[in-house]
C-alpha positions in Angstrom: -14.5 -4.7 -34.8 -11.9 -6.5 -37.5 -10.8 -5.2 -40.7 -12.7 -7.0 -43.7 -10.8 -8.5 -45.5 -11.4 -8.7 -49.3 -10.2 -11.3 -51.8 -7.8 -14.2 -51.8 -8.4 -17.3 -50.4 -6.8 -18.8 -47.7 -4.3 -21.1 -49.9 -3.6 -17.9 -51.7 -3.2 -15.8 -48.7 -0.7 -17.5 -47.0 2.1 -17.8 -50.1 1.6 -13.8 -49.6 2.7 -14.0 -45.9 5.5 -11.3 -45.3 9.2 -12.3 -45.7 11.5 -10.4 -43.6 15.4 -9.6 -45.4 18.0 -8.4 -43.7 17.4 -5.1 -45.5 14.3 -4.6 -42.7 16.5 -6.0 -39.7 18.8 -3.2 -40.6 16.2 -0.2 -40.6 14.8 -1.1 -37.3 18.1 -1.9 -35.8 19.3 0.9 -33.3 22.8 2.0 -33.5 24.8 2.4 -30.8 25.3 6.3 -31.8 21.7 7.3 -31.8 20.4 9.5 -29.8 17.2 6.8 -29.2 19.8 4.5 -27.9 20.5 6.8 -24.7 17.1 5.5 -23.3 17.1 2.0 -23.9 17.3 1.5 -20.2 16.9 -2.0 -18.6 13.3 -2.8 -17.8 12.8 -3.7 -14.1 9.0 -5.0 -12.7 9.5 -2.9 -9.5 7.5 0.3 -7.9 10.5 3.0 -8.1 10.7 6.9 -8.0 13.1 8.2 -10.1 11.3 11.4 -11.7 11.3 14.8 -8.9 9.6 16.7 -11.6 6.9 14.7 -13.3 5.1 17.5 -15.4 8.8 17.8 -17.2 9.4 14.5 -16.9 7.1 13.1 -17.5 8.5 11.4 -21.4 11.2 10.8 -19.5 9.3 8.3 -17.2 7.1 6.6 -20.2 10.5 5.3 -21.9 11.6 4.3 -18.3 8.6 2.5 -17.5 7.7 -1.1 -18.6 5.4 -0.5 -21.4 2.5 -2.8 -21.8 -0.3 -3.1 -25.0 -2.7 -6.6 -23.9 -4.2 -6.4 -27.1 -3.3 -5.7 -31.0 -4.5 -7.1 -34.3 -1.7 -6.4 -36.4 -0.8 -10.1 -37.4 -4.7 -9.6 -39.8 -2.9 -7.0 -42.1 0.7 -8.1 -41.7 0.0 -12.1 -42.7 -3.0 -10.9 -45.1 -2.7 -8.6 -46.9 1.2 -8.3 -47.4 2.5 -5.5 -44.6 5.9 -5.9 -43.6 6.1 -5.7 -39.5 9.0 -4.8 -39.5 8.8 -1.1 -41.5 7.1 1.9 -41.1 4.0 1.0 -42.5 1.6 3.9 -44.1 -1.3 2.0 -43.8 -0.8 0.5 -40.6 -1.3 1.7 -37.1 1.4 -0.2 -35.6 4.9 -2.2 -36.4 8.4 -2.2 -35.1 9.1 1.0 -36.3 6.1 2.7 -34.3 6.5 0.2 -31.6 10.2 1.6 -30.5 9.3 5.4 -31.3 5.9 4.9 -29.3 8.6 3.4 -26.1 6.3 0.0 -26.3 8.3 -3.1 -24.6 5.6 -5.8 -24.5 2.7 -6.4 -27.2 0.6 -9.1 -26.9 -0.6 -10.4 -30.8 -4.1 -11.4 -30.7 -4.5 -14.9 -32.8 -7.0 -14.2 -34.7 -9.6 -16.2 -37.1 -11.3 -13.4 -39.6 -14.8 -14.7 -39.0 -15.3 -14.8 -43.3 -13.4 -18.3 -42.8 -16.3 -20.6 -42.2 -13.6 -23.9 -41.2 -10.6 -24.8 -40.6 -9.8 -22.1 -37.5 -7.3 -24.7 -35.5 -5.1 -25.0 -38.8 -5.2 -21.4 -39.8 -4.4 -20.3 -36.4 -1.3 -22.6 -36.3 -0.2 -21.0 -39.7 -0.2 -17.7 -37.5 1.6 -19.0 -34.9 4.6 -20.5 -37.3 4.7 -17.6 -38.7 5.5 -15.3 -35.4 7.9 -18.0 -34.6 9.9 -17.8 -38.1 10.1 -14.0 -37.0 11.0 -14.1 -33.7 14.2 -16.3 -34.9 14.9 -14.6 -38.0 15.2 -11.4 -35.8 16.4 -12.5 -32.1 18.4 -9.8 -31.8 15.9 -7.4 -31.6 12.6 -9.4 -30.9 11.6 -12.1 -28.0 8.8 -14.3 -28.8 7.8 -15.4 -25.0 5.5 -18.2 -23.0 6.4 -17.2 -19.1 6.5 -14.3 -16.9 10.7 -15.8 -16.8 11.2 -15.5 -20.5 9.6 -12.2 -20.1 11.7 -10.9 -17.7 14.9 -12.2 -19.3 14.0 -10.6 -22.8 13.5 -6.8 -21.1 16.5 -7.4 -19.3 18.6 -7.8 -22.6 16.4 -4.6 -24.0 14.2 -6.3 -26.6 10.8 -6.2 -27.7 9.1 -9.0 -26.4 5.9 -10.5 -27.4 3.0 -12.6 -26.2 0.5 -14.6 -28.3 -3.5 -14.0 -26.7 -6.0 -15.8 -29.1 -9.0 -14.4 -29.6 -12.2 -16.3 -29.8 -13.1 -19.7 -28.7 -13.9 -20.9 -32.4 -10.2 -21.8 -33.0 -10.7 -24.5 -30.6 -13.4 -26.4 -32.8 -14.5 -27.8 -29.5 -11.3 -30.0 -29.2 -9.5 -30.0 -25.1 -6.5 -31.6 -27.2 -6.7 -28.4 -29.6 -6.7 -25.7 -26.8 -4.0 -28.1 -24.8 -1.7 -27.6 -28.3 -2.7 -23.7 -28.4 -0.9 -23.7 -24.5 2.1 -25.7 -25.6 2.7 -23.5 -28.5 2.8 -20.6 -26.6 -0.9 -18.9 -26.6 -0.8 -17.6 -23.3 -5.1 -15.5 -23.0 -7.5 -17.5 -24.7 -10.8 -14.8 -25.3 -13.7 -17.1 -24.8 -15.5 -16.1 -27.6 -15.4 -12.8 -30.3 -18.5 -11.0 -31.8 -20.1 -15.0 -32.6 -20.9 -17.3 -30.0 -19.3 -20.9 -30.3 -19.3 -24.7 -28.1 -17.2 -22.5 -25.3 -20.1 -19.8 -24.7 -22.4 -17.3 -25.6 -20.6 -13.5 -27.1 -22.0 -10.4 -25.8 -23.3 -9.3 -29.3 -25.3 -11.9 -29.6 -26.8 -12.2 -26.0 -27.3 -7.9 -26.0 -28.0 -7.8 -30.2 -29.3 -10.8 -31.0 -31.2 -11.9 -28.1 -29.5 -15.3 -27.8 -29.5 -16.2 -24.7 -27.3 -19.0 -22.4 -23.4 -18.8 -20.9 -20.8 -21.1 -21.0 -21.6 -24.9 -22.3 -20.8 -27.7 -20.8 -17.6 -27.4 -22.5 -16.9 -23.9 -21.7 -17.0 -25.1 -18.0 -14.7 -27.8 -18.6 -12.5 -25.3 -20.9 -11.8 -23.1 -17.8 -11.2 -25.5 -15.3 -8.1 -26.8 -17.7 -6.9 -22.8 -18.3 -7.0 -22.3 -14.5 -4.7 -25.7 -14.6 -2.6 -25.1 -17.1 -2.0 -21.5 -16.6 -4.1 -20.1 -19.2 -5.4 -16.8 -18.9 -9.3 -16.5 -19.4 -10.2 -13.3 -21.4 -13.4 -12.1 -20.8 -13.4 -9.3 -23.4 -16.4 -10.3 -25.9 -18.0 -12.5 -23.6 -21.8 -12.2 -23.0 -22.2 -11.0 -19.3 -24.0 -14.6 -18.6 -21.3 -16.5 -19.4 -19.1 -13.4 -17.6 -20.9 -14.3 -14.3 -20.4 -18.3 -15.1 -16.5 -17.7 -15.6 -16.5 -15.8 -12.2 -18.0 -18.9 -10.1 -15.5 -21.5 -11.9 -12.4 -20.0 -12.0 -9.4 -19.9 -9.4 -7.6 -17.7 -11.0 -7.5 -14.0 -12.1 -9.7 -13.0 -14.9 -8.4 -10.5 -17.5 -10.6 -8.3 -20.0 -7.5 -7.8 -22.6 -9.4 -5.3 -24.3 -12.3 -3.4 -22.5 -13.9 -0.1 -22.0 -16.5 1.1 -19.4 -19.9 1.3 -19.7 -20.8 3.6 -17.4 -18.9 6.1 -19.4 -20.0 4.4 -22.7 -23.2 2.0 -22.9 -21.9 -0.1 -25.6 -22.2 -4.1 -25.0 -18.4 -4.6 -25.4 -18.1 -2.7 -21.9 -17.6 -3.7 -18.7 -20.3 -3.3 -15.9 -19.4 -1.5 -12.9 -20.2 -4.8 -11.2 -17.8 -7.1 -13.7 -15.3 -4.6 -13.0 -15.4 -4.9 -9.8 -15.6 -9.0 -9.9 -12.0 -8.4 -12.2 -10.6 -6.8 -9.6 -12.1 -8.9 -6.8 -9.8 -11.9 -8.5 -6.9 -9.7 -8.3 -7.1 -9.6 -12.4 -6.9 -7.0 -15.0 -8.6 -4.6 -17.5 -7.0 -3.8 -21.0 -8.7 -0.3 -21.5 -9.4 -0.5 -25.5 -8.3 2.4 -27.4 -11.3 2.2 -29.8 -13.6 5.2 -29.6 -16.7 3.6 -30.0 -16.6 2.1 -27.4 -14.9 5.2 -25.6 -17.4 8.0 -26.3 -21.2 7.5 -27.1 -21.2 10.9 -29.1 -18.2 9.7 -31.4 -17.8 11.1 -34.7 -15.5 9.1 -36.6 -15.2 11.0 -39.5 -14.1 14.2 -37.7 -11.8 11.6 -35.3 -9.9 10.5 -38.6 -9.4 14.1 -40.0 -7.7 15.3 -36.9 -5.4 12.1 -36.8 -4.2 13.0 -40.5 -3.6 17.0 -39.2 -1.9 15.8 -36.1 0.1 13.2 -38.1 1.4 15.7 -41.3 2.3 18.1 -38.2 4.5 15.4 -36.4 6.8 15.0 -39.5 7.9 18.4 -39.7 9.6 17.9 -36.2 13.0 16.9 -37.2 14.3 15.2 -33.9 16.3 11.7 -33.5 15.9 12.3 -29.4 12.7 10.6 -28.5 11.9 12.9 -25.4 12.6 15.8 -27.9 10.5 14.7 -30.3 7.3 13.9 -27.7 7.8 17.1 -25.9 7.3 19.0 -29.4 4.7 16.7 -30.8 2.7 17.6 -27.8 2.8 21.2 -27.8 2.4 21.1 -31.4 -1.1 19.0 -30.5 -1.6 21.8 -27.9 -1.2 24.6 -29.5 -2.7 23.8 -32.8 -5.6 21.8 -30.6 -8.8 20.6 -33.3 -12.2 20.4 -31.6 -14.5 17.9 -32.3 -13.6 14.2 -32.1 -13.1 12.1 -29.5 -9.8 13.4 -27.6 -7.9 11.6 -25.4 -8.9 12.9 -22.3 -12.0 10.8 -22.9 -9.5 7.3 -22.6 -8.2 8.7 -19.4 -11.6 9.1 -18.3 -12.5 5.8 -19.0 -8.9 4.7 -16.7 -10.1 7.2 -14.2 -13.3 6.0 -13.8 -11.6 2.1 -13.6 -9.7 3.6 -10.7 -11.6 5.5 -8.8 -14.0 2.2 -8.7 -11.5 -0.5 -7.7 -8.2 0.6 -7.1 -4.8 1.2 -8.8 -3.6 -2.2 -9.6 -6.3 -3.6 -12.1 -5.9 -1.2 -15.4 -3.8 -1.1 -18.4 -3.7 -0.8 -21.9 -5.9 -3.0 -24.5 -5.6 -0.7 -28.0 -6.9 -3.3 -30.5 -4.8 -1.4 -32.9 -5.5 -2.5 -36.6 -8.1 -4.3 -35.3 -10.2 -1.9 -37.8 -10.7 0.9 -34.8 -10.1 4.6 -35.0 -8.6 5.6 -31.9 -8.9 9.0 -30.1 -8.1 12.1 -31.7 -4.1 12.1 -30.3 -3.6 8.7 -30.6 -3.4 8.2 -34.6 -1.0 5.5 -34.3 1.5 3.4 -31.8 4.1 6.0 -31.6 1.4 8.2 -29.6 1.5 5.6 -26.0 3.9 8.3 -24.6 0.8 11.1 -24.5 -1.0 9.0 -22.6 1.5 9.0 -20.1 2.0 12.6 -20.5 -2.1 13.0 -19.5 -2.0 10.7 -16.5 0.6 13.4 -14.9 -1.5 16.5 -16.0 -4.3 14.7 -14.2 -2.1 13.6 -11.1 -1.0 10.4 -11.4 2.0 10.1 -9.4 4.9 7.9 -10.7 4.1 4.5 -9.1 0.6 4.5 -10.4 2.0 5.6 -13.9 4.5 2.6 -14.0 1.5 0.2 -13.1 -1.4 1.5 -15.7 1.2 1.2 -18.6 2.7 -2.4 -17.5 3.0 -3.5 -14.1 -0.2 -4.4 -13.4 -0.4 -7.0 -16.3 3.0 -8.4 -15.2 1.8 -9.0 -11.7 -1.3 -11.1 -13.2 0.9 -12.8 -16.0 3.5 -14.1 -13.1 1.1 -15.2 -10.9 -0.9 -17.1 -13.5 2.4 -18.2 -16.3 5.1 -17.9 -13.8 
């Protein structure tokens, strides 16, 4: 689900994309004498044990770990409606800011058309890409815009943020195999087939399940993941209608990825994944972004009552006054605990969903998808980016040990993203 977006038009909008001063660099900055800088540890892609006491450790491990989110919309509000990435925004679940506090190393920024724009998708999304590449050089100190698993690997070891562009929804291709070959060189490193509307690469899964519109991937489509698979393209199955699912499956080589996915066994919405396309993910050796979004978490979700508990749990976390990151966490969570809300959709529901994901397939084929400012309400914990580390917290309550910890939160994405943009 996107944010609508009201007003402006396009010429409009993007004289209003956000400048970033040095001001900003400076208030996202760490200095060398804060306590945050004592766990800005270098990130490593291997299995290690480091923690003998997870249940007090277990903060300790999330800022260890590689830290992965496949899926965020957070370039709609920043380049149109004004936001500023790089400060705490009010009205924003996610930015650098929340990214550091919330330990997250490696966000993929979905390129997105807002579906109100009836032409013109190529050219807008290359707007979005400039854009993210003015910012990764105005602040490559901090920030590391990358294409390959190499540049990856090379901006954790420095200790930046890095990013990845995944566009979302075949439409920005406008049916062009020159278009989607420019989207590779530029960097675009998922393509998702399609979004809520289908387009000349497939049919969606709203309109096959909502709208009765039947048919998979077109001629095109075929031809579109054949020359993924050989450039090194990763094919996004979130949004796709299960047809064109099953017609992905028999064409390509390589391992599928659902950036941002739920289960539908747990949850019958559309957007899910079959037990049976989740076991054809992991059957490629691919990978499920678990989405964040609590429709399509919990069938009984009460949104209203999900967004009142975020604002309680959100005016309690700024009365802990605590520059240590673990410190803060640790007090944030019995804060949760011990003032607990019922009603909602809590987070134990999103581990359920990762449960479920691994109790069907295996360890090695589940992450993170939030769609953060994508327009969802997340669980009832979860009220913004800096909350990642509770999710680590509730994988050791319900007995994850340390390895599996490190590979739900990022290295089972890395492992796909080498093998496929090495």
């Amino acid at each position: 689900m996107k944010i609508l977006i009201l007003a402006f038009v396009s010429a409009i909008l993007f004289l209003k994309f956000a400048c970033f001063t040095s001001e900003s660099d400076k208030k996202i900055s760490t200095k060398t004498d804060s306590p945050m800088n004592t766990i800005n540890r270098v990130k490593k892609d291997t299995i290690i044990n480091k923690f003998n006491n997870l249940d007090e450790d277990a903060f300790a491990l999330h800022y260890d770990a590689i830290v992965i989110d496949t899926h965020n919309d957070i370039l709609m509000p920043v380049f149109l409606e004004g936001a500023d990435i790089s400060k705490n925004n009010p009205h924003t679940q996610s930015d650098f800011v929340k990214w550091k506090k919330g330990g997250l190393d490696v966000q993929v920024f979905s390129i997105y058309v807002p579906e109100r724009y009836k032409s013109g998708h190529f050219k807008y999304v290359m707007k979005l890409i400039d854009e993210m590449e003015r910012y990764a050089s105005d602040y490559s100190d901090i920030f590391a815009l990358c294409k390959n698993y190499t540049e990856l690997q090379n901006g954790l070891a420095s200790g930046k943020m890095c990013g990845l562009m995944g566009s979302e929804g075949g439409n920005m291709v406008e049916g062009s195999m020159d278009n989607l070959v420019t989207l590779y060189d530029r960097g675009v490193r998922y393509l998702g087939l399609t979004w809520n509307t289908s387009n000349a690469i497939g049919t969606s899964a709203r309109d096959e399940n909502e709208r009765g519109k039947k048919g998979g991937l077109t001629e095109f489509g075929f031809d579109v993941v054949k020359k993924m698979d050989e450039m090194g393209m990763l094919i996004d199955v979130s949004h796709l209608g299960e047809t064109a699912f099953w017609d992905v499956l028999q064409t390509s080589k390589n391992p599928i990825i659902a950036s941002h996915s739920a289960v539908y066994s747990i949850c019958p919405h559309y957007r899910n994944l079959s037990d049976e396309q989740i076991k054809a993910i992991a059957k490629t050796n691919g990978y499920i972004g678990v989405n964040f979004y609590c429709k399509f978490l919990d069938p009984s979700v009460n949104s209203s009552k999900v967004k009142s508990i975020h604002s309680n749990y959100k005016n309690g976390a700024k009365n802990i006054d605590s520059d240590d990151l673990i410190e803060f966490n640790k007090q944030r969570y019995d804060y949760m605990t011990n003032n607990r809300i019922d009603g909602g959709t809590p987070v134990d529901v999103l581990i359920d969903h990762i449960d479920y994901i691994v109790k069907l397939v295996g360890i090695d084929y589940v992450g993170l998808g939030s769609d953060f400012d994508g327009g969802v309400y997340s669980p009832n914990e979860i009220y913004d980016a800096t909350c990642y580390p509770i999710i680590t917290k509730k994988l050791v309550e319900r007995g994850y040990k340390e390895e599996e910890i490190r590979k739900i939160l990022g290295l089972n994405f890395l492992r796909v993203f080498k093998q496929v943009s090495p």
